[in-house]
N, C-alpha and C positions, 0 to 999 in steps of 0.2 A: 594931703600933701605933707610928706617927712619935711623936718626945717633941719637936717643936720648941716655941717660943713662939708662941701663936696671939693676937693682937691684936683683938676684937668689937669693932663699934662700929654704930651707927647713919648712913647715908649720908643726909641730905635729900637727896641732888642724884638719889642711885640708887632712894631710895625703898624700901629695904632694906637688912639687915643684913649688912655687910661683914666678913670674918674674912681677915684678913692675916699670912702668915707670912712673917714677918723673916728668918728663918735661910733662905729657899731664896727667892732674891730671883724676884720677880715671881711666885710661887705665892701665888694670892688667891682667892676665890668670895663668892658671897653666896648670901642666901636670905631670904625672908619673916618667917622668924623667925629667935631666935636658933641653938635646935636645927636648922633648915637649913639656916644658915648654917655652922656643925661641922661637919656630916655631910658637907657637901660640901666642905670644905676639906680635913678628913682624905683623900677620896677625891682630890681633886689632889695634897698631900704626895706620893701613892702614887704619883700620874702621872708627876712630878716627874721623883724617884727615879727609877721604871722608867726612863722616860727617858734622864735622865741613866746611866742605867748604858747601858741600848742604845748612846749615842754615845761611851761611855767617857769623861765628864766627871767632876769632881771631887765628890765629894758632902758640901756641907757637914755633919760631926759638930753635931748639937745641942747648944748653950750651955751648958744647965743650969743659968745664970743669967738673973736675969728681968732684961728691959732698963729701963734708966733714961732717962727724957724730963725735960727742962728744960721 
């Protein structure tokens, strides 16, 4: 299980449920609902990673603090 911060929100422009994670930048999905919109972002997290480990990138450590917006 990733522990980054995952971001939901509702897209009018997309028409579904957007989940964005901060910590592993351009790791995003959506989904119809909000549970598909998780499930599938958990499973990119995963992409992510794998990825990044295949090209031997850095992989960002998760925060563990919640972000703060102005």
């Amino acid at each position: 299980m990733c522990k980054y911060e995952i971001i939901l929100y509702w897209s009018n422009e997309d028409d579904a449920f957007v989940a964005e994670v901060p910590g592993l930048p351009g790791c995003m999905a959506h989904g119809d609902t909000q549970a598909g919109a998780l499930k599938s972002v958990n499973e990119a997290m995963e992409l992510w990673i794998d990825t990044a480990r295949e090209f031997g990138d850095a992989i960002p450590q998760p925060s563990g603090e919640r972000l703060l917006y102005a």
